[in-house]
PDB file of N, CA, C and O in Angstrom:
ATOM      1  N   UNK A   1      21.030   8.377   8.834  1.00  0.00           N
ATOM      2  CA  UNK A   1      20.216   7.840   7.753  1.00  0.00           C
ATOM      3  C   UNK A   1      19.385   8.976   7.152  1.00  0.00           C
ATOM      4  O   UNK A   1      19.058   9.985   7.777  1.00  0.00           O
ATOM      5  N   UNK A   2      19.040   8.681   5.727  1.00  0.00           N
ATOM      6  CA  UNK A   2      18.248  10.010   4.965  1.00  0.00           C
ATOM      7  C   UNK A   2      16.860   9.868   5.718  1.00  0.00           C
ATOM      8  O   UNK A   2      16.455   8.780   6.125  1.00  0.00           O
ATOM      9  N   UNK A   3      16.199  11.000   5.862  1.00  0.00           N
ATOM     10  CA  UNK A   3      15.039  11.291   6.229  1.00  0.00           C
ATOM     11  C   UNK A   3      14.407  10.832   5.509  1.00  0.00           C
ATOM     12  O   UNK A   3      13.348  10.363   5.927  1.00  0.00           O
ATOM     13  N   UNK A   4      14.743  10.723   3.978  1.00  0.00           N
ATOM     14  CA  UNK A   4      13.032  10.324   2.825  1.00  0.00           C
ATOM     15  C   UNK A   4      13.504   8.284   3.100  1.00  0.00           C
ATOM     16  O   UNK A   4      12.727   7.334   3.006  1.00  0.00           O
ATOM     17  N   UNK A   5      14.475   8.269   3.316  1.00  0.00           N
ATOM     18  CA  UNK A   5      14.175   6.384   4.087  1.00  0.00           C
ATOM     19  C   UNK A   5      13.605   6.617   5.238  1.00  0.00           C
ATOM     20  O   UNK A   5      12.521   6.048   5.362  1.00  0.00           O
ATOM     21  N   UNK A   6      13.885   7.139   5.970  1.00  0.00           N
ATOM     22  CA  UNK A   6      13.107   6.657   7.053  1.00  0.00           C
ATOM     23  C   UNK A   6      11.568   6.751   7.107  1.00  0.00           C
ATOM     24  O   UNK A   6      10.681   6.170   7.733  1.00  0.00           O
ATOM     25  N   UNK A   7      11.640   7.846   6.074  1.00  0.00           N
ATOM     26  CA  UNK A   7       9.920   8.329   5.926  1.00  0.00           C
ATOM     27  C   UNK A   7       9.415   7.162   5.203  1.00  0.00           C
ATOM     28  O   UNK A   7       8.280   6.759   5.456  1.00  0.00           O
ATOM     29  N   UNK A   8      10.079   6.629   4.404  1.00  0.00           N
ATOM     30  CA  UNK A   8       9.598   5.367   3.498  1.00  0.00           C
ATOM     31  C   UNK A   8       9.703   3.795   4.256  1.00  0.00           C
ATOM     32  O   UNK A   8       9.310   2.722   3.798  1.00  0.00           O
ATOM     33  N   UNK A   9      10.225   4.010   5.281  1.00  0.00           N
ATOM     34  CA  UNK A   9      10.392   2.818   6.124  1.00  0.00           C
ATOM     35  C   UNK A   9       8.702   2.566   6.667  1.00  0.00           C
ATOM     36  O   UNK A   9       7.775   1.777   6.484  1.00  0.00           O
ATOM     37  N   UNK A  10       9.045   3.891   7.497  1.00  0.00           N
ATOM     38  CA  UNK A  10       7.581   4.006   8.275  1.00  0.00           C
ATOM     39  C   UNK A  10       6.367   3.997   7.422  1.00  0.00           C
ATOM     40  O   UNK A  10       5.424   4.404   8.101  1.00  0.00           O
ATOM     41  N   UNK A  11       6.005   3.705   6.229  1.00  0.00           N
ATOM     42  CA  UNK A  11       5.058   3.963   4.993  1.00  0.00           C
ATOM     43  C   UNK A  11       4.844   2.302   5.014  1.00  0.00           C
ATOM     44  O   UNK A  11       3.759   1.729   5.114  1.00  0.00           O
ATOM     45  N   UNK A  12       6.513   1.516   4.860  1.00  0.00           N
ATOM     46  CA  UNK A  12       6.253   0.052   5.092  1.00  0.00           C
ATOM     47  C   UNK A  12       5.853  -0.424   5.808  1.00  0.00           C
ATOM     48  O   UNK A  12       5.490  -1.527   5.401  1.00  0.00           O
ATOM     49  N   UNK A  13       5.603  -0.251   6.990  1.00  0.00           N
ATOM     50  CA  UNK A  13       5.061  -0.868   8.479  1.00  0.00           C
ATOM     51  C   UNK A  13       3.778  -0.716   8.298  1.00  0.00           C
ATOM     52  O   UNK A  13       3.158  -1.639   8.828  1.00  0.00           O
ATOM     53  N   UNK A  14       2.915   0.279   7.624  1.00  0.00           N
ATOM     54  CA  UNK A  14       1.635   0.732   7.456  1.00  0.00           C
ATOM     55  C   UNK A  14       0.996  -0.472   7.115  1.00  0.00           C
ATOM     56  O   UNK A  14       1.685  -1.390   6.669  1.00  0.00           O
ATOM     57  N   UNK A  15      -0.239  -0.610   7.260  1.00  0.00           N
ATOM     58  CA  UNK A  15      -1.505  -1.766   6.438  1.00  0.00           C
ATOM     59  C   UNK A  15      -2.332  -1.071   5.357  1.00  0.00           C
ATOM     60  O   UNK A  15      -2.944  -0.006   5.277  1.00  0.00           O
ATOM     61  N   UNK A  16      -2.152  -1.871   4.746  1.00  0.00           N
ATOM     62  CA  UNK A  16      -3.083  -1.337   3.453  1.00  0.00           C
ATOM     63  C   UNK A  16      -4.259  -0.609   3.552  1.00  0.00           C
ATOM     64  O   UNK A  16      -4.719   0.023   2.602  1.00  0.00           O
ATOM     65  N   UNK A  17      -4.749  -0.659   4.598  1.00  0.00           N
ATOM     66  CA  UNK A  17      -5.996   0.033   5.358  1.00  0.00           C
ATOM     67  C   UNK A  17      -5.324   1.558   5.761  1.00  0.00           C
ATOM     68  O   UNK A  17      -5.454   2.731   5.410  1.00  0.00           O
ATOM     69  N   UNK A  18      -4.647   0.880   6.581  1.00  0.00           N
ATOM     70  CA  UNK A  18      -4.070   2.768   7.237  1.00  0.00           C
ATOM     71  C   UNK A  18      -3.486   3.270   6.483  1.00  0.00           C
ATOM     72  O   UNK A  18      -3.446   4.487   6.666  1.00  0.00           O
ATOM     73  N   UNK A  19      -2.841   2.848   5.453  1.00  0.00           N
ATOM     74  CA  UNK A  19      -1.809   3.816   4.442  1.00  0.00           C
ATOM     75  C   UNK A  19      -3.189   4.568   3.493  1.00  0.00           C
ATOM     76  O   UNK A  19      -3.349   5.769   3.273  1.00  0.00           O
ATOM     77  N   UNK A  20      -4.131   3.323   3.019  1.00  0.00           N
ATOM     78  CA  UNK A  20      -5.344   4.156   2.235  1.00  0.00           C
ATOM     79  C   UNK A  20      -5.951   5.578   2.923  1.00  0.00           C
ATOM     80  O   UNK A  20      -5.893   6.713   2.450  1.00  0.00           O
ATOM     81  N   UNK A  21      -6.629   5.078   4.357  1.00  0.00           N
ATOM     82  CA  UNK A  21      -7.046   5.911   5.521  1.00  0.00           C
ATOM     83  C   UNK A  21      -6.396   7.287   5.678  1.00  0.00           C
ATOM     84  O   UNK A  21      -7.018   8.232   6.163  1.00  0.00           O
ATOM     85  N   UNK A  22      -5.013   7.384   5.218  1.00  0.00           N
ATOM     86  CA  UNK A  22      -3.996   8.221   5.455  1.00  0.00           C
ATOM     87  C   UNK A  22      -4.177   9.141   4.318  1.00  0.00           C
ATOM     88  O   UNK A  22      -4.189  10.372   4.311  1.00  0.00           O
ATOM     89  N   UNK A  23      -4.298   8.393   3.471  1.00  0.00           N
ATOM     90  CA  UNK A  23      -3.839   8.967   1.521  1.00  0.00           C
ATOM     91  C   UNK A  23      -5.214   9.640   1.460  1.00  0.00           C
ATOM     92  O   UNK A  23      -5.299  10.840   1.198  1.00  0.00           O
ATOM     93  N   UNK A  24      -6.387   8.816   1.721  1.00  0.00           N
ATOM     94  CA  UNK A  24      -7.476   9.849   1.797  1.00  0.00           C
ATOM     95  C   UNK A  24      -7.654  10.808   2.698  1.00  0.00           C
ATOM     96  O   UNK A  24      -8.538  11.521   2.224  1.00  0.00           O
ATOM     97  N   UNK A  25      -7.190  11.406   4.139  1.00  0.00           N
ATOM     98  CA  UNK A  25      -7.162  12.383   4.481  1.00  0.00           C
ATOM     99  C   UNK A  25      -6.714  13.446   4.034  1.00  0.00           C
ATOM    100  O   UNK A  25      -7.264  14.547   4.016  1.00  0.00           O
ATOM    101  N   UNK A  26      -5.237  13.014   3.485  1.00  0.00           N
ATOM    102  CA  UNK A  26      -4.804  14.000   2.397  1.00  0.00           C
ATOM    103  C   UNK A  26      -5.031  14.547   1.430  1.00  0.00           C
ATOM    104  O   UNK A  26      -4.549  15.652   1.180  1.00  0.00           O
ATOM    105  N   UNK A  27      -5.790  13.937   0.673  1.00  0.00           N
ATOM    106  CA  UNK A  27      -6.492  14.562  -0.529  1.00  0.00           C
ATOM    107  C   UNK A  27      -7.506  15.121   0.028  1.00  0.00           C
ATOM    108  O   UNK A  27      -7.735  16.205  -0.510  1.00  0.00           O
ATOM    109  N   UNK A  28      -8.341  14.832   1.006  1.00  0.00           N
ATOM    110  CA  UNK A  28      -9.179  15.758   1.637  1.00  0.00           C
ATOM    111  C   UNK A  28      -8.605  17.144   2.254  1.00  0.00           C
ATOM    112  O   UNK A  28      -9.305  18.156   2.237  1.00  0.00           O
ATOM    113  N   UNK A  29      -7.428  17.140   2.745  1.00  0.00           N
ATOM    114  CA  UNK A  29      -6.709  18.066   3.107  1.00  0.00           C
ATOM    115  C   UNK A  29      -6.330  18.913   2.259  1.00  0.00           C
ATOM    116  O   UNK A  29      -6.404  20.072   2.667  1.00  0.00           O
ATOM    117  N   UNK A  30      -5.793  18.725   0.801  1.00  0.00           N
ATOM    118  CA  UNK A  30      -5.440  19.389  -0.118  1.00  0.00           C
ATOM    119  C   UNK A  30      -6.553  20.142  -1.176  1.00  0.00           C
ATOM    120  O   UNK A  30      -6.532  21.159  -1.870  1.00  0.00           O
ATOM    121  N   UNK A  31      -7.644  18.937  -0.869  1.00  0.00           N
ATOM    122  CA  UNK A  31      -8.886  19.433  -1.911  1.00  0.00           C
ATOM    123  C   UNK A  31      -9.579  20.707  -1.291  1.00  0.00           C
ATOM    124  O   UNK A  31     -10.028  21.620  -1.985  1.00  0.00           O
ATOM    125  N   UNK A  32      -9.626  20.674   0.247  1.00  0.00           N
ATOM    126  CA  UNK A  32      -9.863  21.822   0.803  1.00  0.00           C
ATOM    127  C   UNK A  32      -9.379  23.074   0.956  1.00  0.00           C
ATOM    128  O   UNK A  32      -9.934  23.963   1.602  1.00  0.00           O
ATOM    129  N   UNK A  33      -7.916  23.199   0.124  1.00  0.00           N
ATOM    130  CA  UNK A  33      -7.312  24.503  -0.204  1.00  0.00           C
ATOM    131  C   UNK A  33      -6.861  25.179   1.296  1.00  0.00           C
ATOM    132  O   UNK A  33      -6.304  26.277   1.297  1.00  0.00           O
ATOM    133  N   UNK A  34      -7.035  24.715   2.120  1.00  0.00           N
ATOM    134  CA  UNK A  34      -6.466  25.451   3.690  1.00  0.00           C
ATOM    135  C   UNK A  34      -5.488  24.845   3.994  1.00  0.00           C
ATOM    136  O   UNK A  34      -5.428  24.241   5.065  1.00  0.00           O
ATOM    137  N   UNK A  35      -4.682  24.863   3.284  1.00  0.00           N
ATOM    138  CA  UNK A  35      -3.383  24.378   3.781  1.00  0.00           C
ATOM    139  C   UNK A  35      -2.286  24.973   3.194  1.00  0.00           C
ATOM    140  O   UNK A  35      -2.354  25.221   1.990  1.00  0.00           O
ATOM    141  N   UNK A  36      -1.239  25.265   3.840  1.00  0.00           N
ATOM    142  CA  UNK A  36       0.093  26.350   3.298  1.00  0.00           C
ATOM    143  C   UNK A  36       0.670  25.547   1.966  1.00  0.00           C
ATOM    144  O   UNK A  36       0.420  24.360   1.758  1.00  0.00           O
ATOM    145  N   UNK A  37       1.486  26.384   1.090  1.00  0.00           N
ATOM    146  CA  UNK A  37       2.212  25.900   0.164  1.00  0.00           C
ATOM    147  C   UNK A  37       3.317  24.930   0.281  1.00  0.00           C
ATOM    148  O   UNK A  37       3.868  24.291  -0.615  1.00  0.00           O
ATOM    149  N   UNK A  38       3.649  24.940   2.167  1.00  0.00           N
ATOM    150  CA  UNK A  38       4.993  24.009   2.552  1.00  0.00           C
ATOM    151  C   UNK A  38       3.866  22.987   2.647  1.00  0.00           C
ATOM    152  O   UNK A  38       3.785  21.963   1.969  1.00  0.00           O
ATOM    153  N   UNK A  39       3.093  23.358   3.486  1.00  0.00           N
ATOM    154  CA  UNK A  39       2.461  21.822   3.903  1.00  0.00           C
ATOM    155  C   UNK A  39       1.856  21.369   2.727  1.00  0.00           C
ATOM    156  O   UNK A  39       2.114  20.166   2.757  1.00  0.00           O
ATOM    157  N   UNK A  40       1.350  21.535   1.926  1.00  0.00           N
ATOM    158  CA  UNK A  40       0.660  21.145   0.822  1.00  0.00           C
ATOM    159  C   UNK A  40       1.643  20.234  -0.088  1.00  0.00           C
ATOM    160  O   UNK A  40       1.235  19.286  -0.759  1.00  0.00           O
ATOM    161  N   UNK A  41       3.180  20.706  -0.009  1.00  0.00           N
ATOM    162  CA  UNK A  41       4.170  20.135  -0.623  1.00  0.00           C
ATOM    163  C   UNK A  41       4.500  18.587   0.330  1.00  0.00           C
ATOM    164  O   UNK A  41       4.782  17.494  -0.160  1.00  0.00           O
ATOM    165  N   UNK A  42       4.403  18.816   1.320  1.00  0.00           N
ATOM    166  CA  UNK A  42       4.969  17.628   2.336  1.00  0.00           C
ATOM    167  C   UNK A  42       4.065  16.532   2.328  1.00  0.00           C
ATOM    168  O   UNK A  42       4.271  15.349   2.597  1.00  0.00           O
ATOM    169  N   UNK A  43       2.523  17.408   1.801  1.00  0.00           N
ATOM    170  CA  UNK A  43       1.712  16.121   2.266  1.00  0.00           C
ATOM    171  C   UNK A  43       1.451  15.581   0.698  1.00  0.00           C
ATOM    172  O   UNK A  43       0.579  14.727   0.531  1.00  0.00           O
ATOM    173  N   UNK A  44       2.058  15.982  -0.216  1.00  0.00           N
ATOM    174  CA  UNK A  44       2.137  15.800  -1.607  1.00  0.00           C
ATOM    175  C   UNK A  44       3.062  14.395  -1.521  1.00  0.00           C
ATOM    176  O   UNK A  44       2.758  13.307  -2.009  1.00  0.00           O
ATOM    177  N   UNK A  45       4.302  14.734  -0.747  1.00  0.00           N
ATOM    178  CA  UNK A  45       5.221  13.845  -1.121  1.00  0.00           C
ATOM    179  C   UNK A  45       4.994  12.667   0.136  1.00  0.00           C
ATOM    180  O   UNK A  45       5.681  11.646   0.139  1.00  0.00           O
ATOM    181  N   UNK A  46       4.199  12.869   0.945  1.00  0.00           N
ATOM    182  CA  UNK A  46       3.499  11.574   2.110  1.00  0.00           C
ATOM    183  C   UNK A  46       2.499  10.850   1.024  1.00  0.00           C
ATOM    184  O   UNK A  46       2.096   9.693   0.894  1.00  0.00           O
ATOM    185  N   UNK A  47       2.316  11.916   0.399  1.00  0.00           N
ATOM    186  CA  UNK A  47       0.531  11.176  -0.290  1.00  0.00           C
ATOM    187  C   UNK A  47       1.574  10.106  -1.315  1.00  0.00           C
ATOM    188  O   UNK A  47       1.251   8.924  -1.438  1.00  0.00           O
ATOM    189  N   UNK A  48       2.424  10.478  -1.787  1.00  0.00           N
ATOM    190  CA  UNK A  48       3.162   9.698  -3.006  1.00  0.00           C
ATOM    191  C   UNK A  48       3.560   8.378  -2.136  1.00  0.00           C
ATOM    192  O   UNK A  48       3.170   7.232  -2.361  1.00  0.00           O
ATOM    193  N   UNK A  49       4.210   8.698  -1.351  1.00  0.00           N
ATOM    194  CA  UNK A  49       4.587   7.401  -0.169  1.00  0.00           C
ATOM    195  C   UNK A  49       3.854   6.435  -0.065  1.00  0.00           C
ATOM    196  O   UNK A  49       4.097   5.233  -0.180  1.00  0.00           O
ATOM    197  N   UNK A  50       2.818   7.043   0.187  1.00  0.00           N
ATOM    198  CA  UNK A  50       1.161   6.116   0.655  1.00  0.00           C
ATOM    199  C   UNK A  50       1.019   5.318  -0.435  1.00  0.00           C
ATOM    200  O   UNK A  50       1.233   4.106  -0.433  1.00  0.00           O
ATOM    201  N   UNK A  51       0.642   6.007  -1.427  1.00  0.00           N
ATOM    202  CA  UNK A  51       0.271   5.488  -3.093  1.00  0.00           C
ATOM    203  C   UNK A  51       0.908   4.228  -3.629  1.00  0.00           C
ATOM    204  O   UNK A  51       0.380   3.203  -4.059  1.00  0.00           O
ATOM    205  N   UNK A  52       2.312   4.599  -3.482  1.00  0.00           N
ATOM    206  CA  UNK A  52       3.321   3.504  -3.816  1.00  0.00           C
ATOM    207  C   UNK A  52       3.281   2.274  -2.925  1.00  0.00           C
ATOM    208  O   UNK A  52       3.716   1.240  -3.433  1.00  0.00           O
ATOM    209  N   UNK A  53       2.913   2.229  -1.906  1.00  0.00           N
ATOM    210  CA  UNK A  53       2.874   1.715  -0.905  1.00  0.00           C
ATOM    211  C   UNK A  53       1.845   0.877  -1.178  1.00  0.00           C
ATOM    212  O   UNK A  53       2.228  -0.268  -1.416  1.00  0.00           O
ATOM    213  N   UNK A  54       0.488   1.069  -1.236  1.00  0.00           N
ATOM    214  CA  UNK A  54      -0.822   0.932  -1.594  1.00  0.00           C
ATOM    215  C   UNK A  54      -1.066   0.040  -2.811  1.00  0.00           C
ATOM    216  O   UNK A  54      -1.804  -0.917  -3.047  1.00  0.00           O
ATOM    217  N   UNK A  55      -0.185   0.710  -3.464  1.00  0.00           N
ATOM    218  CA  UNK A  55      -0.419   0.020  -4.712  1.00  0.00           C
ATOM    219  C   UNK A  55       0.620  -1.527  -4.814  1.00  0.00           C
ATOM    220  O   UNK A  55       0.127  -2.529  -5.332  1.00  0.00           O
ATOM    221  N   UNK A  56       1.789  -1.546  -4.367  1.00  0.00           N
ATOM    222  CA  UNK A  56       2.528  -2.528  -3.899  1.00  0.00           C
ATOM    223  C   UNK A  56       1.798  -3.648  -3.584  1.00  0.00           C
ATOM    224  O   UNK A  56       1.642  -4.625  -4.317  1.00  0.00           O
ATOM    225  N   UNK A  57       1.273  -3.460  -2.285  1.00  0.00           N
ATOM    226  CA  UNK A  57       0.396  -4.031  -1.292  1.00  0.00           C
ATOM    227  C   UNK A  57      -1.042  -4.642  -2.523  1.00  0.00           C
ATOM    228  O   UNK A  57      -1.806  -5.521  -2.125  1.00  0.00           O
ATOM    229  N   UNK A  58      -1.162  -4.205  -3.554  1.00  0.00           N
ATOM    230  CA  UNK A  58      -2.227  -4.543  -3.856  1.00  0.00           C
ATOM    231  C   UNK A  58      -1.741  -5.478  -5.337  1.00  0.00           C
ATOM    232  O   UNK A  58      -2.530  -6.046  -6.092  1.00  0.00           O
ATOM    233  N   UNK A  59      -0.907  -5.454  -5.412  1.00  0.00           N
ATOM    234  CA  UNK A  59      -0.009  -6.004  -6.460  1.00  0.00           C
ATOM    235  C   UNK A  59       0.079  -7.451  -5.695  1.00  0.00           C
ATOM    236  O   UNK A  59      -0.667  -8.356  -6.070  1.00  0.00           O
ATOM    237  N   UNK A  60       0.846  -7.622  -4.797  1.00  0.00           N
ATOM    238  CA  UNK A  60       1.127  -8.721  -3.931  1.00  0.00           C
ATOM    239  C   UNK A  60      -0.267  -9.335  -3.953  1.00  0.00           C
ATOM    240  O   UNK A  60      -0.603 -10.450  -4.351  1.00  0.00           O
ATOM    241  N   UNK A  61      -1.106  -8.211  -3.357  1.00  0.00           N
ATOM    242  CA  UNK A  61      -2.312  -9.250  -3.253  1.00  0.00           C
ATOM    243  C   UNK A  61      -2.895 -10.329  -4.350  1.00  0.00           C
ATOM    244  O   UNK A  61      -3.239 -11.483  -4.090  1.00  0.00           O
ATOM    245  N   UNK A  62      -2.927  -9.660  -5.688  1.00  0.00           N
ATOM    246  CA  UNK A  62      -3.414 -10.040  -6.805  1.00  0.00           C
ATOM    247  C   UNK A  62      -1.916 -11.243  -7.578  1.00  0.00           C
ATOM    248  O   UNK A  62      -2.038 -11.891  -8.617  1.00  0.00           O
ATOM    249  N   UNK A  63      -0.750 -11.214  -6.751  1.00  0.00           N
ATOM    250  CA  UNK A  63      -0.285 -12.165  -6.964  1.00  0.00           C
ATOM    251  C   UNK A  63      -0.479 -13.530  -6.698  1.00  0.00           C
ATOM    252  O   UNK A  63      -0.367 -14.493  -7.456  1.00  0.00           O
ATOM    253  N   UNK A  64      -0.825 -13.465  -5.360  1.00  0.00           N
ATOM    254  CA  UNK A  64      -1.524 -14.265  -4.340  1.00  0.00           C
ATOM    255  C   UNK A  64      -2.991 -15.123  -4.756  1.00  0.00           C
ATOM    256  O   UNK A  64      -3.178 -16.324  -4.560  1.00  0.00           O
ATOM    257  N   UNK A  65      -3.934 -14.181  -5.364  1.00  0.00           N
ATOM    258  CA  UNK A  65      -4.852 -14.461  -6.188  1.00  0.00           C
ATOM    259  C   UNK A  65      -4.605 -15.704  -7.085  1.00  0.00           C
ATOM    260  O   UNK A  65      -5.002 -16.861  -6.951  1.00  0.00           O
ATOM    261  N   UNK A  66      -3.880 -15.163  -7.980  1.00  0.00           N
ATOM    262  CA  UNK A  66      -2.968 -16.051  -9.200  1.00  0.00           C
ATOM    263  C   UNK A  66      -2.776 -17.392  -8.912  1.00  0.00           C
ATOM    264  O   UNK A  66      -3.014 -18.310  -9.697  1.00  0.00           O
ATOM    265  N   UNK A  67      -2.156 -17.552  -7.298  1.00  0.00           N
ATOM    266  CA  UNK A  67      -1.033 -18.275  -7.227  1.00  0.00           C
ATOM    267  C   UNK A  67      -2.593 -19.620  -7.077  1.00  0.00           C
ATOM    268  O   UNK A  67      -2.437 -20.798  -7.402  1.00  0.00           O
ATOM    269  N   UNK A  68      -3.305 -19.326  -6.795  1.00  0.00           N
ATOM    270  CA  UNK A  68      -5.015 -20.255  -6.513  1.00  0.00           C
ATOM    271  C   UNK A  68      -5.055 -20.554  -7.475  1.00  0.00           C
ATOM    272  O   UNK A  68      -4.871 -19.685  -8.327  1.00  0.00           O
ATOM    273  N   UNK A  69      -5.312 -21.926  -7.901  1.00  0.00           N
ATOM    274  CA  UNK A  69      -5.565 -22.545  -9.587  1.00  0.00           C
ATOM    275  C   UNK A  69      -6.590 -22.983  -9.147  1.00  0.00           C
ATOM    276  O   UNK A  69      -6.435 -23.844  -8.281  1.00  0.00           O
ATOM    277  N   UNK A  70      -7.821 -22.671  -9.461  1.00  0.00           N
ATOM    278  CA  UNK A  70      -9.253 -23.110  -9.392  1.00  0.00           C
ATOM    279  C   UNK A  70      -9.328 -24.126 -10.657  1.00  0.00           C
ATOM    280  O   UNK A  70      -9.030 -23.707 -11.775  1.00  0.00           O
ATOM    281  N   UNK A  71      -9.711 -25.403 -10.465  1.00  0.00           N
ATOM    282  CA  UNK A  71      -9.671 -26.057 -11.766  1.00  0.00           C
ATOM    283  C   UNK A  71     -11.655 -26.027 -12.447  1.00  0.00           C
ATOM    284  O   UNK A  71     -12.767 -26.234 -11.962  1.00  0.00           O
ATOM    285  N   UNK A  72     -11.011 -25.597 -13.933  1.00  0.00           N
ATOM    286  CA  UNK A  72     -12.807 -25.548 -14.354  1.00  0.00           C
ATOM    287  C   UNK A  72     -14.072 -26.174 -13.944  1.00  0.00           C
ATOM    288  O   UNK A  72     -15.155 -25.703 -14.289  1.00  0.00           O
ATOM    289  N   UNK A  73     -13.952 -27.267 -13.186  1.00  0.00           N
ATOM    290  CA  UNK A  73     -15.114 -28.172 -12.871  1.00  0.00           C
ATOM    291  C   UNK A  73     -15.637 -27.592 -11.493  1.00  0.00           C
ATOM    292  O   UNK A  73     -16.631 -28.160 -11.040  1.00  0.00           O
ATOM    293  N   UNK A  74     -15.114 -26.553 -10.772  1.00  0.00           N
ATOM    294  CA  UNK A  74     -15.376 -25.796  -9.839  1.00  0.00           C
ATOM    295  C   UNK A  74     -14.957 -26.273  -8.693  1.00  0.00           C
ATOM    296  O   UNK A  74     -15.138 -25.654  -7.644  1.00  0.00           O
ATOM    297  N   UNK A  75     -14.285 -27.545  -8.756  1.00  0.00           N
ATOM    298  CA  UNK A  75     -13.912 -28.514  -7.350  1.00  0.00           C
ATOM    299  C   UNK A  75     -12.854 -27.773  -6.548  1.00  0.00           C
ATOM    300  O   UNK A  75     -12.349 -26.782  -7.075  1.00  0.00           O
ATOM    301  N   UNK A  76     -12.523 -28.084  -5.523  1.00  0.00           N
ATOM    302  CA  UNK A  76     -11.322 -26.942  -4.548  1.00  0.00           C
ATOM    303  C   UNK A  76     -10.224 -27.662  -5.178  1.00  0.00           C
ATOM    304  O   UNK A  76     -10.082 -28.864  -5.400  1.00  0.00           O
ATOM    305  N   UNK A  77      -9.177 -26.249  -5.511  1.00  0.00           N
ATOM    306  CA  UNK A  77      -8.282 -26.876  -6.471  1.00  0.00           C
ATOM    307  C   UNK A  77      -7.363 -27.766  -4.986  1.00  0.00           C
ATOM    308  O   UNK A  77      -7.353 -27.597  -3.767  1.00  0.00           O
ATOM    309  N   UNK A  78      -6.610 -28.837  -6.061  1.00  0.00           N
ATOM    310  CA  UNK A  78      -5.788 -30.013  -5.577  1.00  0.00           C
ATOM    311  C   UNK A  78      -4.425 -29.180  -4.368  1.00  0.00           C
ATOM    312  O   UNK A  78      -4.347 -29.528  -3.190  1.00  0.00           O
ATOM    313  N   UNK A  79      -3.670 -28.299  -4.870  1.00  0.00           N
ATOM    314  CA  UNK A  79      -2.299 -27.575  -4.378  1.00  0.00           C
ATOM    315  C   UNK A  79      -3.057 -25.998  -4.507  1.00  0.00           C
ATOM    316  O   UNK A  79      -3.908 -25.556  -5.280  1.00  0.00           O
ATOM    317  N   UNK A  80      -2.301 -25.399  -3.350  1.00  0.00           N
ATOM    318  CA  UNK A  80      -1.969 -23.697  -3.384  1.00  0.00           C
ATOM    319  C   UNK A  80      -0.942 -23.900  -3.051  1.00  0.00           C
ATOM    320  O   UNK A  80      -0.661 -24.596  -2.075  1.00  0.00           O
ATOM    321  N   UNK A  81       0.067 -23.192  -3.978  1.00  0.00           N
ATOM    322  CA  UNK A  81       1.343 -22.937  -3.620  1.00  0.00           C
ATOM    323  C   UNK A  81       1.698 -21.537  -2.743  1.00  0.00           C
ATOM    324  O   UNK A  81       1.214 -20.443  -3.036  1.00  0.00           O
ATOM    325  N   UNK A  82       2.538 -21.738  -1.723  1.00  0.00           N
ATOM    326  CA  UNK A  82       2.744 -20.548  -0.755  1.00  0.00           C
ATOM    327  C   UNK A  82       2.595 -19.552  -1.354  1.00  0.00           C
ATOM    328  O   UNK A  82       2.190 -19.769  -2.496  1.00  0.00           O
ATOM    329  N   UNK A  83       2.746 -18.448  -1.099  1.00  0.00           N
ATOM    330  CA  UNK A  83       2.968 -17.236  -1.499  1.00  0.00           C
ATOM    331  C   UNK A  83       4.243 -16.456  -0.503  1.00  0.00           C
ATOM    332  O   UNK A  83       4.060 -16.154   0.677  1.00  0.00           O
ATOM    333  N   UNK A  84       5.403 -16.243  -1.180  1.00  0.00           N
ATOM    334  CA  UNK A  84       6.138 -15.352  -0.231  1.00  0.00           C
ATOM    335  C   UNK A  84       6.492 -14.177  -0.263  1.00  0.00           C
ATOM    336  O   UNK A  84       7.426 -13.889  -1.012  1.00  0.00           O
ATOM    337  N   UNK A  85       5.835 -13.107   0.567  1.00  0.00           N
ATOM    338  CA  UNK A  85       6.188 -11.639   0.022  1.00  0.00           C
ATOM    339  C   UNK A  85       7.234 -10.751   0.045  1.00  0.00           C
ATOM    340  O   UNK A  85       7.930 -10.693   1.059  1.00  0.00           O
ATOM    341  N   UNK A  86       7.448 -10.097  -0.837  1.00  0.00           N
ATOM    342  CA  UNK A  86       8.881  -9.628  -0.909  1.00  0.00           C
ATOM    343  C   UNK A  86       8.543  -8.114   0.190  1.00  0.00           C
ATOM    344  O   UNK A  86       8.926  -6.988  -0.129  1.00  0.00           O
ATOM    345  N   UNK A  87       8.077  -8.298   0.967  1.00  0.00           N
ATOM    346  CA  UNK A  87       7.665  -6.812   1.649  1.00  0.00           C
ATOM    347  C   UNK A  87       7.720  -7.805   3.299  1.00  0.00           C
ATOM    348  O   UNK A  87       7.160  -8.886   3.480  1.00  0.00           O
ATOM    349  N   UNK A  88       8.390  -7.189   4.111  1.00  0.00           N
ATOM    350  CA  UNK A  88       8.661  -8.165   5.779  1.00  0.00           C
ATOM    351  C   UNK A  88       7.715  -7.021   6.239  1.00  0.00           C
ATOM    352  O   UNK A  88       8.334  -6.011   5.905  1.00  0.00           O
ATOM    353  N   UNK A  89       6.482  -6.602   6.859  1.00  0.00           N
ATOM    354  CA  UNK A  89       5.531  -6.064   7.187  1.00  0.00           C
ATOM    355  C   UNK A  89       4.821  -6.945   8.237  1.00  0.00           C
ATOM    356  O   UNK A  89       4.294  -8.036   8.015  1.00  0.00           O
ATOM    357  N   UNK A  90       4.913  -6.112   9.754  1.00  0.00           N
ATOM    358  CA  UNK A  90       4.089  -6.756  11.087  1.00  0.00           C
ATOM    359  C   UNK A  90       2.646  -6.527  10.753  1.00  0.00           C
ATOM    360  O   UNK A  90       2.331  -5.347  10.594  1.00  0.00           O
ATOM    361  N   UNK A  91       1.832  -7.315  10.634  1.00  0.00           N
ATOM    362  CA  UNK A  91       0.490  -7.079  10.225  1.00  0.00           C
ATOM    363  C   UNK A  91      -0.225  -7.683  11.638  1.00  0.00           C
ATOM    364  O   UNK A  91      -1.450  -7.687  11.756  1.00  0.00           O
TER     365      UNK A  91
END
């Protein structure tokens, strides 16, 4: 199997917490300029992983949001319809 799937597999298993947790070390890592031109490249293309990942995850969420019909009179709405995510993630 290609290495950039598997690297992207393991990005899916992540929680929106640890993939963030992750993405910000890296930019801390990179903003600090001590890091080689290979590694700087690798953690370029982890940081992209994360991002996509992150942002996914936050997409879903705000679908989820949606799916809540609060009716104007402020009462708890009547139905929430499921939500099913297109991402299979052990949380």
């Amino acid at each position: 199997m290609n290495e950039n799937i598997l690297k992207a597999e393991a990005v899916e298993k992540l929680s929106f917490e640890d993939a963030l947790k992750e993405l910000e070390n890296i930019v801390e890592s990179l903003e600090s300029g001590q890091v080689s031109l290979d590694d700087a490249i690798s953690a370029f293309e982890r940081g992209t992983l994360l991002k996509t990942h992150c942002q996914k995850r936050l997409e879903e969420a705000q679908m989820r949001i949606e799916k809540i019909k609060v009716p104007a009179s402020g009462e708890p709405p009547e139905r929430v319809e499921p939500f099913h995510s297109t991402v299979d993630v052990d949380e």
